[in-house]
N, C-alpha and C positions, 0 to 999 in steps of 0.2 A: 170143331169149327171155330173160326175166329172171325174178328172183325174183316171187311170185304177190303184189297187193296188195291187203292185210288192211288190219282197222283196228287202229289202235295199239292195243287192247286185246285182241287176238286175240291178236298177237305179245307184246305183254305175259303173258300167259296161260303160255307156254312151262314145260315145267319145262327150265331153263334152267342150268347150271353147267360148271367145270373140274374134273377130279379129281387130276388127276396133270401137272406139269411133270418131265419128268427127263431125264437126258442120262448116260447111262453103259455099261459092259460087260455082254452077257447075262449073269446068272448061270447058266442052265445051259444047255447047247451040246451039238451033237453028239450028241445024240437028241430021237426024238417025245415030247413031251408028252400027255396023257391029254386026254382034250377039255376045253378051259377054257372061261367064260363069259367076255367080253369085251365092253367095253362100246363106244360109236362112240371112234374114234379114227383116230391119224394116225404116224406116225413116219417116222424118214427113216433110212436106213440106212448111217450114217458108214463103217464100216468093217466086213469079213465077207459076211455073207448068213441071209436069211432065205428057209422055205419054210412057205406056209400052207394047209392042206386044210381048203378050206369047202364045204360043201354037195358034197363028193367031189371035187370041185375043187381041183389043186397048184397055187400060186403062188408064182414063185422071183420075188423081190425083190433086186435086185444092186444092189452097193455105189452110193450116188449116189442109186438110185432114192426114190422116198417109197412107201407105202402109207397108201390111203384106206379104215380098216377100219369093217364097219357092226356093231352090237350082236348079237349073237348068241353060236355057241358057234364052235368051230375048233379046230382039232392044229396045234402049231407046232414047227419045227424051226430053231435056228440054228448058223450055223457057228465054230467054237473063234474068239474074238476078237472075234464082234461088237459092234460099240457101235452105240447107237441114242441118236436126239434124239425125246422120245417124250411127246405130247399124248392125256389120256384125256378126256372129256369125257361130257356125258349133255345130249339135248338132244332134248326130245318135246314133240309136240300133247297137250293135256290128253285123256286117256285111253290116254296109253301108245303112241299110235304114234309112229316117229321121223320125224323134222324129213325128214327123206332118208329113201325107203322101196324105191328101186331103185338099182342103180349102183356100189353100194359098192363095197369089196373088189374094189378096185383098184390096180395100181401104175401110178407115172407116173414118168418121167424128171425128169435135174434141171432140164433146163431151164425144163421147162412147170410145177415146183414150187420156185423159184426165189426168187421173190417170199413165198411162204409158208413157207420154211425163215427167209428172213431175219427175219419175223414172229415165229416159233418162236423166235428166239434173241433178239430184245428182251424177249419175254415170259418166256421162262428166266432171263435177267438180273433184271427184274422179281419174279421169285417169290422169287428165288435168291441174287443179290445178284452177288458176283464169283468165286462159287464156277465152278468149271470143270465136274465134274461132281455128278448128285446121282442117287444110286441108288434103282432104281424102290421097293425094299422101304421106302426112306426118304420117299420122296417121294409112295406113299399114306400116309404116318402124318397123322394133322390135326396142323397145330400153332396155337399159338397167335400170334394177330397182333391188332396195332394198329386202331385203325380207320382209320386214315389208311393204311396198309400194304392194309387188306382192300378199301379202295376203289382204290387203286393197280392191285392184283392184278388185280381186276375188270373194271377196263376195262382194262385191258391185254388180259386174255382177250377179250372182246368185239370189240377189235382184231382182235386174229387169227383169230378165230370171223370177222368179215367177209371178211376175206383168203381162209379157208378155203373159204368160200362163193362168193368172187368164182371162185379155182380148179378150183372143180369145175363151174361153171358154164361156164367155159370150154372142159369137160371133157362138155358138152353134160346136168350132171345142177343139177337142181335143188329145191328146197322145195317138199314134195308136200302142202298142208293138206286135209284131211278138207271135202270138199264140201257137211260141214256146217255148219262155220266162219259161212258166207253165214249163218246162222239165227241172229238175233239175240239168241233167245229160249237157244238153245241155248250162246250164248258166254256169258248171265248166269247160267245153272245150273250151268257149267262152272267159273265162277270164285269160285261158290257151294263144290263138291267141292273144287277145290285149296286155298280155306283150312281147310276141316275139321279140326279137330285128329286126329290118327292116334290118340291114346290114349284118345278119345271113341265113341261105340257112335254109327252113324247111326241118325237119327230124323226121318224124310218129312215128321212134323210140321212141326217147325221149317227143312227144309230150305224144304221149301214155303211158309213164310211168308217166308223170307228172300231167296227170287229171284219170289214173287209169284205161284208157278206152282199150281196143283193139284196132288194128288198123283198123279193119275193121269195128267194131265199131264208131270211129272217122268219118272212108270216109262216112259211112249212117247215121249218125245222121245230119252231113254237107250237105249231099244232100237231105235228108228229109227234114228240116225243111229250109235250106235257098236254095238249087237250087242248090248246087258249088260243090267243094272240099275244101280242107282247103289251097291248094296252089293258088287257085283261090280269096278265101278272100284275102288273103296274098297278091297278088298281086294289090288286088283292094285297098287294104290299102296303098301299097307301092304309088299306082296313083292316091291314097287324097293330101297323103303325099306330091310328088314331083309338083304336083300342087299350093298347096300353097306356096313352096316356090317359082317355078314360079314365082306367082302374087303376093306377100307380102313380096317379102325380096328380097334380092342382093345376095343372094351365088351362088359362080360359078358352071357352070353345073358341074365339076369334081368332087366339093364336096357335091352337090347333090346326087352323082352315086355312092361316096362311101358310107356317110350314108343309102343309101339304098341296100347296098351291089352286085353295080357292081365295080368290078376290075379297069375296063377300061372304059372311058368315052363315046366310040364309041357304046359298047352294051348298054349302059344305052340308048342313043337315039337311037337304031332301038328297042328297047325295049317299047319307050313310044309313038313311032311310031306306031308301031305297035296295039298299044292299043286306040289311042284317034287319029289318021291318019294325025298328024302333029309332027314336032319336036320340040325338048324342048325348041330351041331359036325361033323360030314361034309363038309357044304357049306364050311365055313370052312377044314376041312385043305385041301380039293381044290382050291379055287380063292382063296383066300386070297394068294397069294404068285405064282401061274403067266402072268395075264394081262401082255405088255410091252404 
């Protein structure tokens, strides 16, 4: 079996990125970790040990092996010394589910992840230059790059995104698309929602003139095929969104709130409150710094 065939604008459609290259020593070792949020990734486990409690579930990871981790939360535990080669990424069907929806959170040996370490280490060279290593706290900060540099990067990523895919597919798992995808109707509303600006108020009006659809139209094809509404997506995007920057960057929560089109800083947090049952400086101590 292989990967499922879409049409190029399906797969286009993706929300699709890297977040982290880095290669370096756990910073903290040698005790549990508090549940973090973590997003899909991958790492290989140079040297030491890692143990991971998902869904109740202990996974010891030994030196060598790789781990294929899927987005969600976990407790982690690693041992004095470890060093990881360690890939973050985000990669979803437009409305939030992941690319990979069973199988994860996995380890595999080196040999059967072999070809995809050596992928890992062009692309660290790529991001990184001839640094040796780069520490994860550094290696979410954004920096600024070229555009020649940001195209580089990119497909480099994409490389080893294929590599990664070839791997687990070997591994009998593969790209699970929404059996709504087939709906043509539903791939142009879709791609309606993912350009929306986030700092905009949606308005059915104009969505529905823009993919052609009615509006009543728009609210059942949204609840048929993904569960929601379209202001419900919308929101759930808004709460990828201001998550990341949470845990990957330094912007103040005020300009958080406006890019996502709160006015006022104070609705932005009973807003994300409200959604994830902690607030956005909460959020950002606790899982800011913890996910490898």
């Amino acid at each position: 079996m292989s990967s499922p065939l879409l049409s190029t604008t399906v797969w286009q459609s993706l929300q699709f990125e890297w977040l982290w290259v880095y290669h370096g020593w756990v910073p903290v070792t040698e005790q549990w970790s508090d549940v973090v949020v973590v997003p899909a990734g991958w790492f290989w486990v140079e040297r030491g040990s890692a143990r991971l409690l998902v869904d109740g579930t202990e996974i010891l990871v030994k030196p060598g092996q790789s781990f294929f981790s899927s987005p969600g939360t976990r407790c982690q535990w690693f041992a004095s010394g470890t060093r990881l080669l360690s890939v973050g990424y985000r990669c979803q069907w437009p409305g939030g589910t992941p690319v990979f929806q069973e199988g994860l959170n996995c380890a595999l040996g080196a040999r059967r992840s072999l070809p995809l370490l050596e992928k890992t280490r062009r692309l660290f060279i790529t991001v990184h230059g001839r640094r040796k290593e780069m520490p994860y706290l550094k290696a979410i900060t954004p920096q600024s790059r070229s555009w020649a540099d940001c195209c580089r990067q990119e497909a480099a990523f994409r490389d080893w995104f294929a590599e990664y895919v070839l791997t687990l597919q070997k591994h009998g798992l593969h790209p699970q698309p929404p059996a709504s995808f087939h709906d043509r109707r539903l791939d142009v509303l879709m791609q309606a929602l993912q350009a929306w600006p986030l700092d905009q108020p949606l308005k059915l009006a104009r969505l529905s003139a823009e993919t052609d659809l009615g509006e009543r139209r728009v609210h059942d094809l949204l609840k048929q095929h993904l569960g929601m509404t379209a202001q419900t997506w919308l929101d759930k995007r808004r709460l990828l969104v201001a998550r990341e920057h949470l845990t990957s960057s330094n912007i103040s929560l005020k300009e958080i709130a406006f890019q996502l089109g709160f006015r006022h800083p104070p609705h932005f947090t009973h807003w994300f409150k409200r959604h994830t049952h902690m607030t956005p400086t909460a959020f950002r101590v606790g899982h800011g710094a913890d996910a490898a």
